[in-house]
N, C-alpha and C positions, 0 to 999 in steps of 0.2 A: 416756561410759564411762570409768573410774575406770580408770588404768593398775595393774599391780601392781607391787609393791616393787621387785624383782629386773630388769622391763621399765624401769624408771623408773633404775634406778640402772645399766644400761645405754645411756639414750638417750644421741646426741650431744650432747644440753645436757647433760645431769651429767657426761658425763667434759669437756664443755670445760671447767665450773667447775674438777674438780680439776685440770686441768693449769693454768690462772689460779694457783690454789692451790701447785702444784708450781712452775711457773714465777716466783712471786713469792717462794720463799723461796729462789731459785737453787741450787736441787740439782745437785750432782751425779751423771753418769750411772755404772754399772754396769757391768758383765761385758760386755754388748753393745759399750761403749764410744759408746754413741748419748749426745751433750749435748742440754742442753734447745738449743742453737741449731740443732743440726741434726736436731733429732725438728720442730721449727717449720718448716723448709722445706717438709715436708709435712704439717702439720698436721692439717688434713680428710679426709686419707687413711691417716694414724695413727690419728685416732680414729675413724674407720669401722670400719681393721680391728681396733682393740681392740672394738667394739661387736659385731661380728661374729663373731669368737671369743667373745666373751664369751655369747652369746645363741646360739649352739651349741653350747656346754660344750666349747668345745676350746682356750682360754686355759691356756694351762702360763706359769707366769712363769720367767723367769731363772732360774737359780743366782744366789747372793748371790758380789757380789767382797769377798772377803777382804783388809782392810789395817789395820797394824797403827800405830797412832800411839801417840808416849811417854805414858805416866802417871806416874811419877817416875823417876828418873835410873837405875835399875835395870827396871823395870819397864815393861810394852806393855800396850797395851789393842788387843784386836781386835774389830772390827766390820763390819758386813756390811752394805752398799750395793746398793740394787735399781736394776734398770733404769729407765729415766725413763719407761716406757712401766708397769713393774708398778707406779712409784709412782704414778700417776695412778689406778691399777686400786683399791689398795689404799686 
């Protein structure tokens, strides 16, 4: 039996790839303040409970952290940084 789309992009194997994913471009973390080394200490129980919310429809991500870096000497640029757990999701 043929999983569906939304079951599949759920399982434990597709959220380990994107955290591979996440984890290889060295993100950093979010509002929660969780870094990629300490979402790894538990890893398997990270992406359980994102599989879990996720496959009960009760996944809320983050608020985005807000920071602003220079863009020219007058000027800021702001941008919004997710949790290492909703970058995975996403």
């Amino acid at each position: 039996m043929q999983r569906k789309p939304f079951e599949k992009l759920c399982s434990i194997e597709h959220l380990e790839q994107a955290w591979q994913d996440v984890k290889a471009k060295n993100s950093q973390g979010g509002i929660d303040g969780e870094s990629i080394a300490t979402f790894e200490i538990k890893l398997m129980e990270n992406l359980q409970s994102l599989s879990d919310e996720l496959k009960s429809g009760n996944w809320k991500p983050f608020p985005y952290l807000r920071i602003e870096i220079p863009k020219k000497v007058t000027e800021k640029r702001q941008i919004g940084m997710l949790a290492i757990r909703d970058k995975i999701v996403q």
